[in-house]
Every structure is written in structure tokens, then in C-alpha cells.
C-alpha positions as CSV (number, residue, x, y, z in Angstrom):
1,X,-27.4,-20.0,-15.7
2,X,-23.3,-18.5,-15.8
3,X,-21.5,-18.7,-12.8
4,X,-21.1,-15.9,-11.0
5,X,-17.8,-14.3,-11.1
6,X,-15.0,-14.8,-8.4
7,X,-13.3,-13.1,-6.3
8,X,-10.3,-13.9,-8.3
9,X,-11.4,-13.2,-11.1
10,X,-12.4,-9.2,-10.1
11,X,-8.8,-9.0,-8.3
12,X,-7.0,-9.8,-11.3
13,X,-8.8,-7.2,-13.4
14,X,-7.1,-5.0,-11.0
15,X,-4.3,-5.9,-11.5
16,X,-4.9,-6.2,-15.4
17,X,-5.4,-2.8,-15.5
18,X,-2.6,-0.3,-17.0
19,X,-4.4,3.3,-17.2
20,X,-4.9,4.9,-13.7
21,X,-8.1,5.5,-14.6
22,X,-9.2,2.5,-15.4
23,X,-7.3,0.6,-12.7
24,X,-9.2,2.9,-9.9
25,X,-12.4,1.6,-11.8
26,X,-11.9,-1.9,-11.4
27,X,-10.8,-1.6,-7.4
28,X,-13.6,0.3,-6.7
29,X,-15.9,-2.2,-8.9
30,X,-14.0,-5.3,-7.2
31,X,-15.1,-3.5,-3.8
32,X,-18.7,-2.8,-4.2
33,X,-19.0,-6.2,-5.5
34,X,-17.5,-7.9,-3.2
35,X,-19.6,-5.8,-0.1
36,X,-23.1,-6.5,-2.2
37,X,-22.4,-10.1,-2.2
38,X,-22.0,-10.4,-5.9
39,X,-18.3,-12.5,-5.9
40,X,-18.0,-15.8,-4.7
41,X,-15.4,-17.0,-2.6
42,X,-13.3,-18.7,-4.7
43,X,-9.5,-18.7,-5.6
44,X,-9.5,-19.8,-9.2
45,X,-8.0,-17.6,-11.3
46,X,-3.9,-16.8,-10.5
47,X,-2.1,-13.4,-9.9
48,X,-0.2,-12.3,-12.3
49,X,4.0,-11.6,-11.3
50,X,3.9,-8.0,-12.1
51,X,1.0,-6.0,-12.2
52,X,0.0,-4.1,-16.0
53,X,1.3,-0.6,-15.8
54,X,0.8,2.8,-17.8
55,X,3.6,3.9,-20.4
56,X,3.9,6.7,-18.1
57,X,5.5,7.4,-15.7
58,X,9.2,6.1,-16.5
59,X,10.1,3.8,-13.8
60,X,13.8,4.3,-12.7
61,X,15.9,2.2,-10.0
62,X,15.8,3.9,-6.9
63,X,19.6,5.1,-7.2
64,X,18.4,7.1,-10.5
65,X,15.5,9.2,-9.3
66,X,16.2,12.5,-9.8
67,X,16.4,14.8,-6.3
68,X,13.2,16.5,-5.6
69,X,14.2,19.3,-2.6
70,X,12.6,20.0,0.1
71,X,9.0,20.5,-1.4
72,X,8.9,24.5,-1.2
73,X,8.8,25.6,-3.9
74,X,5.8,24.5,-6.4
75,X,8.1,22.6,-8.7
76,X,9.3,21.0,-5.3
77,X,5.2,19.8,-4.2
78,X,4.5,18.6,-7.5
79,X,7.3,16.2,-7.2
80,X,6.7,15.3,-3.8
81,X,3.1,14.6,-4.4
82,X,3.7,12.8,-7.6
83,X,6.1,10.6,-5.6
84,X,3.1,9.6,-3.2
85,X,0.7,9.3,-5.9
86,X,3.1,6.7,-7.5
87,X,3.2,5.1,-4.1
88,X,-0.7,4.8,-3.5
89,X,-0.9,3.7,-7.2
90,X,1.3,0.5,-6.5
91,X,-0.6,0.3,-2.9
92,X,-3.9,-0.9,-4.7
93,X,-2.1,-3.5,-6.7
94,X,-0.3,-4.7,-3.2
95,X,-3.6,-4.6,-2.3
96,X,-5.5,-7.2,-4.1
97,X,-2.8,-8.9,-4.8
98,X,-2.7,-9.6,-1.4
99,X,-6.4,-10.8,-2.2
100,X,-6.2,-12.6,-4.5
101,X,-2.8,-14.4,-3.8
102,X,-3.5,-15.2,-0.2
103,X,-7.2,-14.8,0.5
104,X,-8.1,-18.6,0.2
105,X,-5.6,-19.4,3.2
106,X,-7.9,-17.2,5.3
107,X,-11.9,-16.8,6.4
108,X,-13.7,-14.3,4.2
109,X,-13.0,-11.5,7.2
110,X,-9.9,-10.9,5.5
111,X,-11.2,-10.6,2.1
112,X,-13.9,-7.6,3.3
113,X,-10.8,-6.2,5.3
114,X,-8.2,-5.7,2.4
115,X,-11.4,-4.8,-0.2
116,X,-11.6,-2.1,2.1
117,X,-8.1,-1.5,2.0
118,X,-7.6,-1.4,-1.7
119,X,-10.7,0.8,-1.8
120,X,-9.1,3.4,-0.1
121,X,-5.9,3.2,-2.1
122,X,-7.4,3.6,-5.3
123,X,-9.3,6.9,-3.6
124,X,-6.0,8.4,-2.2
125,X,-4.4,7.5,-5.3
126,X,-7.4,9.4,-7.3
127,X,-7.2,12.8,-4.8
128,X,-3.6,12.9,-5.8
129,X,-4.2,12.9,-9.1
130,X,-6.8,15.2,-9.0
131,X,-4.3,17.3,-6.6
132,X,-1.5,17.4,-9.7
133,X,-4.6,18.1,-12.1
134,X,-5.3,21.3,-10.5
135,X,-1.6,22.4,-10.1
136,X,-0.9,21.8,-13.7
137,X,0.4,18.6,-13.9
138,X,-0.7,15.0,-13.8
139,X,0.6,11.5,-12.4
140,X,2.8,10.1,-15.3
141,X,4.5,14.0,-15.7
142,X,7.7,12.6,-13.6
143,X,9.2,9.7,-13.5
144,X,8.8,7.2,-10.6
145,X,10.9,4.5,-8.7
146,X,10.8,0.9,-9.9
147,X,11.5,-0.6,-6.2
148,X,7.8,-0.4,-4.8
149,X,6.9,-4.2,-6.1
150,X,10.0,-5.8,-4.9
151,X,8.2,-6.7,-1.4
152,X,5.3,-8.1,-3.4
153,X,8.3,-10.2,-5.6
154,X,10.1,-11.4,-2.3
155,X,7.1,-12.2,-0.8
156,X,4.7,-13.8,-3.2
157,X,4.6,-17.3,-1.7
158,X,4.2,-16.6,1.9
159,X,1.4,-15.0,3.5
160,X,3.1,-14.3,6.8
161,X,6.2,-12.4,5.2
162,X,3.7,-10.5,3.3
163,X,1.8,-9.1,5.9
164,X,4.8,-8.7,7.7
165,X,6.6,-6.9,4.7
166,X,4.1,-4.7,3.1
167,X,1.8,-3.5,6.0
168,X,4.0,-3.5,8.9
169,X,7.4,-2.0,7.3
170,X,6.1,-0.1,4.6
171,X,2.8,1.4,5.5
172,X,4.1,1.9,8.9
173,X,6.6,3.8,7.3
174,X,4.2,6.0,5.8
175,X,2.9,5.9,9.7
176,X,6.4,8.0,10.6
177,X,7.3,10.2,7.6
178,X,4.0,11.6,6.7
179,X,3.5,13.6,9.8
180,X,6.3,15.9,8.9
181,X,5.7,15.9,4.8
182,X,2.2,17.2,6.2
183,X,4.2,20.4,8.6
184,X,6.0,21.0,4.9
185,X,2.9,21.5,3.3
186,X,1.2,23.5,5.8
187,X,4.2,25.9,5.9
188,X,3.8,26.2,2.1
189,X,0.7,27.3,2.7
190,X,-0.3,24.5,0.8
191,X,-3.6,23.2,3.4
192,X,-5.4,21.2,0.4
193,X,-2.5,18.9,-0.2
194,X,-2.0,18.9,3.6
195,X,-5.6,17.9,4.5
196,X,-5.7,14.8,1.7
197,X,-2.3,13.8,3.4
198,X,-3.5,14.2,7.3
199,X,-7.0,11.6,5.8
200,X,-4.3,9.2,3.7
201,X,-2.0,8.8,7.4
202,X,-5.5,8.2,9.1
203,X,-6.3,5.3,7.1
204,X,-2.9,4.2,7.2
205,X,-3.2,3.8,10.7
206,X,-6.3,1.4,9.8
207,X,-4.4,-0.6,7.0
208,X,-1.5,-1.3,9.5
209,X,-3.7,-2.6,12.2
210,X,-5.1,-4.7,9.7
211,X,-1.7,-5.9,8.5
212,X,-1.1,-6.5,12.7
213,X,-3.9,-8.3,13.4
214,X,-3.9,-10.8,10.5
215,X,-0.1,-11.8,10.7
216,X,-0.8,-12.5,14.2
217,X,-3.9,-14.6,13.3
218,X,-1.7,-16.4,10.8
219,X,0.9,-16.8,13.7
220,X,-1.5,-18.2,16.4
221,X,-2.4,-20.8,13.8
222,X,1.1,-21.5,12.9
223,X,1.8,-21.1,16.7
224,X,4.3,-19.2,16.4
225,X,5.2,-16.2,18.4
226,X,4.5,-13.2,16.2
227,X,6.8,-10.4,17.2
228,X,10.1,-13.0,16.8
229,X,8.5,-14.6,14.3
230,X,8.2,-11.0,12.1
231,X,11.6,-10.0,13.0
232,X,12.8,-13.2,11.8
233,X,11.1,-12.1,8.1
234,X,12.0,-8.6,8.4
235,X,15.8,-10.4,8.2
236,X,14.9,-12.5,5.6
237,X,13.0,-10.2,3.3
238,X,13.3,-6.7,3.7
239,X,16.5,-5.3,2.0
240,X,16.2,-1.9,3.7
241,X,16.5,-0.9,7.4
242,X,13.9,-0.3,10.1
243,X,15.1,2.9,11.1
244,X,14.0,5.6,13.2
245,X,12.4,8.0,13.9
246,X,9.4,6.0,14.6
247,X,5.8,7.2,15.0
248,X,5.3,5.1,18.4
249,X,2.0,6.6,19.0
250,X,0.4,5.9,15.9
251,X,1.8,2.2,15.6
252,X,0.6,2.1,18.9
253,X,-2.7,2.3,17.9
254,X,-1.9,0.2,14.9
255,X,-1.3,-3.0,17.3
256,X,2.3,-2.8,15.7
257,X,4.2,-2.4,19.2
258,X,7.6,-1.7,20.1
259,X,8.4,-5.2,20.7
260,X,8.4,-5.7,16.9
261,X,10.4,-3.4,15.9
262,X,12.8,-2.1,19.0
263,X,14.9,-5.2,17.9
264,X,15.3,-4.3,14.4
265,X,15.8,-0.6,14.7
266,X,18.9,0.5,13.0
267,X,20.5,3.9,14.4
């Protein structure tokens, strides 16, 4: 009788995936697996340091992205949503990467928790898509920014910084801008885009609570204390700034407090 397959092994076809398509497949397969008790728990197949990628969309530095407005005009949405298709597309590699790098260190909770997660990537990811689709364009049309798997780089051998890095800066980012890319939408008259935004922040809200509660875990076992403990890698590892304005409310409800990031904010 074969062995059954591991949860490794279905994270890294994730990640081993170049077409959208395809890579949406393979989380949501990874996913249902993993829920019908069809992985085992084992760590024995490695991550790969970048994930596969499609030959589209160019990826450019950061500094070279072209400008994309304000996000009135059609032309201006298009961009704007294939800038956050691009980022939901990375989010499900960040995802199980964060599976299938760091998932042995932890009890199986955390595995069902970021299955979830990536699940719900690879679903905003696909109503963005589907979003460009029906406005005459597709994710791949534009070029997209190179920067988004630098946190996963930086942090690839440390659980803690990843949590702290990925979940707690960047989606709680998304926490504090998307709120107001939702307002631009609605005053475009543009309430499809703006309802798939308002469910994408809602989950986010989810995925950073997650982030919250497992770097603490990780810091009650290190005992360490977590809020100084996450400012300390926010130093170390994050080349941006924490900067207002900050959605307190909704990190709030994430677990993510002001006494992580008061500290750090830069004005």
C-alpha cells in the first residue's frame, strides 16, 4: 500500500504552480485535503526559495511601477484591481509557504488555520480575476511589483519574524488602506468591485488574528514578551515604515493592539 501523501508534499505543489489557474487548483485541492484528513502530518518535502510564477505579469522593482491615478476612471480600476489581484496572488504562496516551512514547529491547529487562510486567498485572488475578466482585461494585462516576496526571503528561517512580518505588517496593512480603496469604488459607482473588496478586508481581519494569536503562542513558548519581542523584528526585518493612519478598530479585533505598533509608528 503507497503512503499517503503529506502535507508537504500538497504545499509545495502550490507553490510549484506557475499559471493562476492552476495555482488556485492546487490551494484549494491542498485545502479540502487537508480538512478531509487525506495529508499526513509530516514535514518532508522542502519549500522552494521563490515560488513558480506565470510569464505574465512583468514583475518590476517597486520604484518602476508605472502610476496608476486615483482609480476613477476605468483605465484607473483596472489598474488598481490588478494591483490587488497581484497581491492576493502572492498571499497564497505566503500562505503555504508559511505551511509548509514552519508547520512542523507547531500542533496541527495551525496547519487547519493557515489552510484556511490560503483557501481564501486563492478565492479573492480568483474574484479578482474574474472582476478584470468581465471589464475587459485579465491578471497578467499590467505589470506588477517584484517586492511582495521579500518578507517571505527575510524571513524564511524564523517562524516568529514571519508571523510577525507577513500577517501583522502587511495584511494589517491591508486592515487600514482598504477601507478607503472601497469609498473610491463606491463613488465610481463601481459596487461589485466594492462588495468583493468589503468580503477580502473581512477575512483579513480573520488572517491577522490568526497571525496575532500564533506569534504570541510562539512567544509564550519562547517566553518572550510578544509586543517587544515583534517590535524588535519589525526593526530587524521590515524595510518599510509602520505608518499611519491605522485602522485601530479593526486591529482591535484582530488581537493586534496598539501596544505593538504605537512604538513603531512613523509620522
Amino acid at each position: 500500500m503507497s503512503e499517503r501523501r503529506s502535507v508537504a508534499a500538497a504545499v509545495r505543489a502550490v507553490l510549484d504552480a506557475a499559471d493562476p489557474t492552476e495555482k488556485v487548483m492546487a490551494a484549494r485541492a491542498a485545502a479540502r485535503d487537508w480538512r478531509l484528513g487525506r495529508l499526513d502530518f509530516r514535514f518532508d518535502v522542502a519549500m522552494p526559495d521563490r515560488p513558480a510564477r506565470p510569464d505574465t505579469p512583468e514583475l518590476l522593482p517597486p520604484n518602476r511601477m508605472p502610476k496608476r491615478g486615483r482609480g476613477g476612471s476605468e483605465r484607473g480600476r483596472i489598474a488598481l484591481i490588478h494591483a490587488l489581484a497581484h497581491i492576493e496572488f502572492v498571499a497564497i504562496d505566503l500562505a503555504f509557504d508559511l505551511i509548509g516551512r514552519f508547520g512542523g514547529e507547531f500542533p496541527a491547529a495551525f496547519t487547519d488555520e493557515w489552510m484556511r487562510v490560503g483557501a481564501d486567498e486563492a478565492m479573492h485572488f480568483a474574484l479578482l480575476d474574474r472582476r478584470l475578466r468581465s471589464l475587459g482585461s485579465h491578471y497578467g494585462a499590467l505589470p506588477a511589483h517584484d517586492g511582495l516576496w521579500d518578507a517571505a526571503t527575510e524571513t524564511a528561517y524564523d517562524a516568529k519574524a514571519r508571523l510577525a512580518i507577513v500577517p501583522m505588517v502587511l495584511e494589517a496593512r491591508g486592515l487600514d488602506v482598504t477601507p478607503a480603496t472601497i469609498e473610491r469604488f463606491e463613488a465610481a459607482g463601481d459596487m461589485v468591485t466594492a462588495r468583493i473588496l468589503t468580503r477580502i478586508v473581512n477575512d483579513e481581519v480573520r488572517h491577522v488574528r490568526a497571525g496575532t494569536a500564533w506569534f504570541e503562542s510562539a512567544c509564550e513558548a519562547a517566553r518572550c514578551v510578544p509586543e517587544t519581542t515583534w517590535q524588535d523584528l519589525v526593526r530587524t526585518h521590515f524595510r518599510g515604515a509602520v505608518k499611519p493612519p491605522f485602522n485601530d478598530s479593526a486591529r482591535e479585533s484582530a488581537g493586534l493592539t496598539r501596544a505593538y505598533y504605537q512604538a513603531l509608528a512613523a509620522g
